[in-house]
MDAnalysis code that builds the backbone (N, CA, C; Angstrom):
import MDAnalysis as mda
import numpy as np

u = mda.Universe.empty(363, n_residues=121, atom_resindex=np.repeat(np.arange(121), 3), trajectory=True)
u.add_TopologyAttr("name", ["N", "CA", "C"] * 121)
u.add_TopologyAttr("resid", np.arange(1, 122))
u.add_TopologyAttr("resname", ["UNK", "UNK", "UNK", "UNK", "UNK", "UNK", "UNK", "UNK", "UNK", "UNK", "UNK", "UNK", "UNK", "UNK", "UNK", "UNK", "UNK", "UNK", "UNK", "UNK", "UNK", "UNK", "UNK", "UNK", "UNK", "UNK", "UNK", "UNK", "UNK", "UNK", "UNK", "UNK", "UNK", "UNK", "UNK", "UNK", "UNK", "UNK", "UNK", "UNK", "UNK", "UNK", "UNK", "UNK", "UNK", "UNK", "UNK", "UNK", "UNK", "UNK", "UNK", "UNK", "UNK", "UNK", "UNK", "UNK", "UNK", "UNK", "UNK", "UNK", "UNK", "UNK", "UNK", "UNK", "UNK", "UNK", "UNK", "UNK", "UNK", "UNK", "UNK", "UNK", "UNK", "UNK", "UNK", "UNK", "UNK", "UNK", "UNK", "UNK", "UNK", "UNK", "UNK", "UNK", "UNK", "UNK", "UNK", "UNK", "UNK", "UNK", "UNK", "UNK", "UNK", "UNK", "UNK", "UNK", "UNK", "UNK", "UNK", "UNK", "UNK", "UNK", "UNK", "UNK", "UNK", "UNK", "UNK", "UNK", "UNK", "UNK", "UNK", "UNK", "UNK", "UNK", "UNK", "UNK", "UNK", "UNK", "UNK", "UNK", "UNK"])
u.atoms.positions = np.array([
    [71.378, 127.897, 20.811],
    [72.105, 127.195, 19.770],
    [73.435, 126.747, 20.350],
    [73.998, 125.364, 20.031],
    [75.322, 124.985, 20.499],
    [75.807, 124.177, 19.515],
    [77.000, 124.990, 18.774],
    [77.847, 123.794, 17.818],
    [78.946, 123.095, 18.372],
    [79.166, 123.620, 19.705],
    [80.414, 123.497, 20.737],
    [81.547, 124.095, 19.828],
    [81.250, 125.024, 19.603],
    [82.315, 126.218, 18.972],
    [82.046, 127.228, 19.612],
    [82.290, 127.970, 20.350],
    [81.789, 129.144, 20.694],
    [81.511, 130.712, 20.094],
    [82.866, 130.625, 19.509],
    [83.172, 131.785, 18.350],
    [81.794, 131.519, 17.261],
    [81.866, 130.440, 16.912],
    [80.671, 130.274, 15.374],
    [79.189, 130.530, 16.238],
    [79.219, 129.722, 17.169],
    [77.760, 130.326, 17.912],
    [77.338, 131.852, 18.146],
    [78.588, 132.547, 18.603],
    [78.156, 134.310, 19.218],
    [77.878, 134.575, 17.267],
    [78.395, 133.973, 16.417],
    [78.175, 134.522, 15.045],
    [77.203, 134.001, 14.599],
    [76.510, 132.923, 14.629],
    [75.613, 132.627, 14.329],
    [73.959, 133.050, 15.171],
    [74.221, 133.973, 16.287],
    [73.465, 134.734, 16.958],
    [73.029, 136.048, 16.693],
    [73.835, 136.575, 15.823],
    [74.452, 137.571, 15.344],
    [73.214, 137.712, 14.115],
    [73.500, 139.225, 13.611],
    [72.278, 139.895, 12.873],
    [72.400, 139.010, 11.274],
    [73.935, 138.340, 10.937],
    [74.296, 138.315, 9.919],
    [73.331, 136.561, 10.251],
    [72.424, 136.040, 10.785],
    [72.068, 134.349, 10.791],
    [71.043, 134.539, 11.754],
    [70.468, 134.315, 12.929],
    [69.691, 134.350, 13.708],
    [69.050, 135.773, 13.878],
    [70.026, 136.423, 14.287],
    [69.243, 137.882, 15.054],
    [68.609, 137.254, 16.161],
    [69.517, 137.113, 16.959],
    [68.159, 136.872, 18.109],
    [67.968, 138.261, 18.841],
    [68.911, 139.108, 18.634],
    [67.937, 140.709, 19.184],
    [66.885, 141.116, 18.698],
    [66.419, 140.449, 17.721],
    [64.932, 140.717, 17.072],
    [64.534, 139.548, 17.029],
    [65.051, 138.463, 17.075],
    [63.733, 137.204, 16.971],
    [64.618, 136.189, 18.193],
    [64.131, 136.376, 19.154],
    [64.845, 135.434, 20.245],
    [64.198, 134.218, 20.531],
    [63.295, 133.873, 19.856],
    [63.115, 132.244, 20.194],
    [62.645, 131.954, 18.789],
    [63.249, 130.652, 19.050],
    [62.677, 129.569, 17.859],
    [61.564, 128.441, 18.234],
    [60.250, 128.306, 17.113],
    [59.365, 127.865, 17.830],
    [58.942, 126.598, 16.664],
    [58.180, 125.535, 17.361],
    [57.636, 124.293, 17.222],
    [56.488, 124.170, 17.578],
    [55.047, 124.420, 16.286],
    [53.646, 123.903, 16.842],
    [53.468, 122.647, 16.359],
    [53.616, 121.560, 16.941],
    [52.799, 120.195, 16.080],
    [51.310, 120.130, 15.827],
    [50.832, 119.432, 14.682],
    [49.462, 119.776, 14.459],
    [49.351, 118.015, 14.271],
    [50.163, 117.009, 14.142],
    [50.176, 115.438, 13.905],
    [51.247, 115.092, 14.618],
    [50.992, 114.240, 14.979],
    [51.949, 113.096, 15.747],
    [51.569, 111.450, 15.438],
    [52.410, 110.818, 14.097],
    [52.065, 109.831, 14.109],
    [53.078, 108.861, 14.437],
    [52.301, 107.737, 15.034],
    [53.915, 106.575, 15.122],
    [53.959, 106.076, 13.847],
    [55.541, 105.523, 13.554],
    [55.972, 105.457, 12.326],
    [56.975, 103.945, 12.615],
    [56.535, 103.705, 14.100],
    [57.834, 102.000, 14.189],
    [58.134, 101.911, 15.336],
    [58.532, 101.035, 16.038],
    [58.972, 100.676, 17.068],
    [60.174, 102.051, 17.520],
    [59.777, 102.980, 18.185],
    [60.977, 103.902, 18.876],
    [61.007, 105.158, 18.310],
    [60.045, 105.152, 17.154],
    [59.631, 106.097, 16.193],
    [58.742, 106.928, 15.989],
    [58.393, 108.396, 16.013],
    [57.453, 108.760, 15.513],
    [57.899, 110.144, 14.561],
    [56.793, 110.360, 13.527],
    [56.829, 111.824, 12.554],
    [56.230, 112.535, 13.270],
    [56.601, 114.074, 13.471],
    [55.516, 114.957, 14.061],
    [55.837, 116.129, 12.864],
    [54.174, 116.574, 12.508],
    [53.911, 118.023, 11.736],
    [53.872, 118.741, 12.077],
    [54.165, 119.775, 11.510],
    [53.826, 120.750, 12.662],
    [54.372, 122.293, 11.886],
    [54.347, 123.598, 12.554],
    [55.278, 124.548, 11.970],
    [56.081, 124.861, 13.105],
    [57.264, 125.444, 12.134],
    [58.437, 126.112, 12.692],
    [58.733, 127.375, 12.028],
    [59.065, 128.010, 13.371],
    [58.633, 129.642, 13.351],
    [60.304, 129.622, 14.100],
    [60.977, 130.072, 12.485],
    [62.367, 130.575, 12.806],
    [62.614, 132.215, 11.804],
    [63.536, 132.479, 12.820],
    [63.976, 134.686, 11.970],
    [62.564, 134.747, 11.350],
    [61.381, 135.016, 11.737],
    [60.370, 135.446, 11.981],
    [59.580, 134.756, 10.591],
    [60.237, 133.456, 10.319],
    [59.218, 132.650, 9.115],
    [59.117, 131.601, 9.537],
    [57.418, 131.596, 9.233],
    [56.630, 129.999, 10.067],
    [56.629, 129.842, 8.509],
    [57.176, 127.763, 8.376],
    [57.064, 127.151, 7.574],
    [56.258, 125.925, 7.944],
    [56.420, 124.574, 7.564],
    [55.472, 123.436, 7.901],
    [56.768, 122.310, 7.766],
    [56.895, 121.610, 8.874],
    [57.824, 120.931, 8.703],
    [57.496, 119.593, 9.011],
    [58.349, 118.335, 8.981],
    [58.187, 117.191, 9.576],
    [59.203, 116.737, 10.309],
    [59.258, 116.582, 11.794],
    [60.763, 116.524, 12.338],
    [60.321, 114.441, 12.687],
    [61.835, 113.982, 12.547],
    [61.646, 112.562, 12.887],
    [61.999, 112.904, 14.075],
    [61.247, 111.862, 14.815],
    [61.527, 111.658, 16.550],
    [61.694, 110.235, 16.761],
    [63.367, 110.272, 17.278],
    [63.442, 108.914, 18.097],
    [63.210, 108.924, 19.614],
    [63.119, 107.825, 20.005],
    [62.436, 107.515, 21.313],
    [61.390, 107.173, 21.481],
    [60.314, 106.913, 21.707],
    [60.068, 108.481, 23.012],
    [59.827, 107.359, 24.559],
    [60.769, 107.931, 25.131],
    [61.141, 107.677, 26.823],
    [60.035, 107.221, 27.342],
    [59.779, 106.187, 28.165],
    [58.831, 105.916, 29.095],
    [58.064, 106.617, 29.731],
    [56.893, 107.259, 29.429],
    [55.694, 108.485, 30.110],
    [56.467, 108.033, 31.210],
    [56.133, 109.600, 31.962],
    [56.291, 109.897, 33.322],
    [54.733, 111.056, 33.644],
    [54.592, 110.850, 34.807],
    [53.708, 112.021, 35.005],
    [54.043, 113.035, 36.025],
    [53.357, 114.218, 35.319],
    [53.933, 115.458, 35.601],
    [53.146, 116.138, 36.872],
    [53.685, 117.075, 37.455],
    [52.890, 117.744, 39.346],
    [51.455, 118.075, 38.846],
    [50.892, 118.452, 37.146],
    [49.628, 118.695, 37.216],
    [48.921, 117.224, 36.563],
    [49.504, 116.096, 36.496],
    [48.828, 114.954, 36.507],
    [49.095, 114.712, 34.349],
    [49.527, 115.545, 33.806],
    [49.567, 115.193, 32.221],
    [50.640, 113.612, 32.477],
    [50.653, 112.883, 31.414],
    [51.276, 111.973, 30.796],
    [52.581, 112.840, 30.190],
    [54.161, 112.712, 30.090],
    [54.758, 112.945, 29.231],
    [55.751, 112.267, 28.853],
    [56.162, 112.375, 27.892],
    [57.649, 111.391, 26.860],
    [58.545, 112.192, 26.369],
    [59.257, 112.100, 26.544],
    [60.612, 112.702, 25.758],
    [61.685, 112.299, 24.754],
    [62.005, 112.595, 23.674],
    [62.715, 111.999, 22.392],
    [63.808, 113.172, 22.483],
    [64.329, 112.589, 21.081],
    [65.068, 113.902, 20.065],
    [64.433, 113.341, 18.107],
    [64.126, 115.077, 18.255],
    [63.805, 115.389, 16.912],
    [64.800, 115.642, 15.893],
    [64.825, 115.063, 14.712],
    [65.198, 116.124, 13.477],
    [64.769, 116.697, 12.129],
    [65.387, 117.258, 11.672],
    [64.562, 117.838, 10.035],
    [65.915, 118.200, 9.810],
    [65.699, 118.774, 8.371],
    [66.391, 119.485, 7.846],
    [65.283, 120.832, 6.928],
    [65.939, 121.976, 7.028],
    [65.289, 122.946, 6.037],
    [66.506, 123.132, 5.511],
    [65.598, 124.199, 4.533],
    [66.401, 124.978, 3.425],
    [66.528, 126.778, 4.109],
    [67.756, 126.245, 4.531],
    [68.211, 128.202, 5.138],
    [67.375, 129.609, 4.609],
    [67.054, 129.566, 3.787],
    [67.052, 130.530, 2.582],
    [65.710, 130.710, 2.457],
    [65.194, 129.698, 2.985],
    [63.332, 129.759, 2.834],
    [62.777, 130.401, 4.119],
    [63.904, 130.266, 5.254],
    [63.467, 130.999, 6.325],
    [64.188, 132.909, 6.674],
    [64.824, 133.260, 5.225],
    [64.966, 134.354, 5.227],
    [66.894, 134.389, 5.828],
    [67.364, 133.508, 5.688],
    [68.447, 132.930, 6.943],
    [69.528, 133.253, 5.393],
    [69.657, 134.715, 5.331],
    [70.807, 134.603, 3.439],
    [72.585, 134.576, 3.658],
    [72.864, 135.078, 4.693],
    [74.554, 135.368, 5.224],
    [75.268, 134.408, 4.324],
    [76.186, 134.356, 3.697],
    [77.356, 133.697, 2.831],
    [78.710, 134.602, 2.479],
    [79.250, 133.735, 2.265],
    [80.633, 134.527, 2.122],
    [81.479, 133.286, 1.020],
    [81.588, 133.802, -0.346],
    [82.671, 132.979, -0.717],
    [83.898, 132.270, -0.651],
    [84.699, 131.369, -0.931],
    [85.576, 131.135, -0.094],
    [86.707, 130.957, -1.854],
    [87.612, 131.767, -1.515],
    [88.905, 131.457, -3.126],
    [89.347, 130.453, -3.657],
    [88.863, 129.439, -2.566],
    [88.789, 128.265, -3.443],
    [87.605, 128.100, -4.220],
    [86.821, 128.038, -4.439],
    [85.338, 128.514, -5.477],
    [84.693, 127.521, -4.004],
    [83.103, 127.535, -4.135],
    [82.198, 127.581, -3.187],
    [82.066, 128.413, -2.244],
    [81.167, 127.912, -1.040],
    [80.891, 129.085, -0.229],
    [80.785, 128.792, 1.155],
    [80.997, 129.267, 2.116],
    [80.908, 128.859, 3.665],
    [79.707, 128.323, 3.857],
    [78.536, 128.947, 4.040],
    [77.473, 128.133, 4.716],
    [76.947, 127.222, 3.251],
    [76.387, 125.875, 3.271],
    [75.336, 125.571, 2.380],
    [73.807, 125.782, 2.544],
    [72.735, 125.381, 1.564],
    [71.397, 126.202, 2.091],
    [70.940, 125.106, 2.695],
    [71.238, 123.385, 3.279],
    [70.438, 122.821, 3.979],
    [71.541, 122.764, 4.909],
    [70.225, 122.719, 6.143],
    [70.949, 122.809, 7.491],
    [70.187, 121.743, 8.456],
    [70.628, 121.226, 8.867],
    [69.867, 119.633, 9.755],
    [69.294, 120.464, 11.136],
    [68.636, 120.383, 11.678],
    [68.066, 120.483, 13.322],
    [67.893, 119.551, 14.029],
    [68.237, 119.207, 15.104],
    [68.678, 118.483, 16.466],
    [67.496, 119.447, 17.596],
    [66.508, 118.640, 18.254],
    [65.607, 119.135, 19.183],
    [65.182, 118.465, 19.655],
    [65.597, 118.693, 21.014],
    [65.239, 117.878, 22.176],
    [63.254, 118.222, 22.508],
    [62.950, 116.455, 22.504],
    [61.720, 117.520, 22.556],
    [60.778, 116.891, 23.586],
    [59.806, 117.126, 24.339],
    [58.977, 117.095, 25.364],
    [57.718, 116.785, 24.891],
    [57.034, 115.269, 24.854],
    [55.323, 115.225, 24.149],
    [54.385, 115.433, 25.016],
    [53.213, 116.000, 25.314],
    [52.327, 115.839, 26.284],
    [50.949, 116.074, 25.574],
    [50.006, 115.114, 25.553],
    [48.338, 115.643, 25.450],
    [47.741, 116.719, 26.466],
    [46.846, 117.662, 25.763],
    [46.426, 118.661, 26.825],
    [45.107, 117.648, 27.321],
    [44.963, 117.768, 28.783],
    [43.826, 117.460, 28.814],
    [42.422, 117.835, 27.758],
    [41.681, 116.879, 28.314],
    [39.867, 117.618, 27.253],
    [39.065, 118.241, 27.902],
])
């Protein structure tokens, strides 16, 4: 994770948001990949974050000119996003603030760099 804060990152690593001493990776299965426009595609898929797989749809711009890889696959590279709802992935940490509201809100955007490749058949 990088907000280019450093302080909010070691806290957001932390038991009170991530835990990554108990859940150290965050994961992405796509099950669809459709193009959606010139530079565009939707991919389905789940995301398996603090140990809850949901079903998401991340937009992907790009995707980079295939290159091929030392075992011969095709691949492209974009950046993804979504947004979830914090709270659905078990993600509860808040803290009020005296002015009325609250530090974190429950949607949170994701930024993911991401790598496409077909498995061979």
């Amino acid at each position: 994770i990088n907000t280019r804060v450093a302080k909010r990152d070691e806290h957001l690593r932390s038991p009170d948001f991530l835990d990554v001493a108990k859940y150290p990776t965050i994961a992405f299965k796509s099950r669809r990949v459709e193009k959606t426009g010139n530079g565009t595609m939707r991919m389905t898929g789940d995301l398996t974050l603090h140990g809850v797989t949901k079903e998401v749809i991340l937009t992907v711009e790009g995707p980079t000119p295939a290159i091929k890889d030392p075992m011969g696959n095709n691949r492209v590279g974009g950046q993804a996003t979504t947004k979830i709802h914090r709270k659905e992935f078990g993600l509860l940490w808040n803290k009020a603030l005296e002015t009325g509201g609250v530090v974190v809100g429950d949607e949170v955007e994701i930024t993911i760099d991401v790598e496409i490749y077909k498995k061979p058949a």
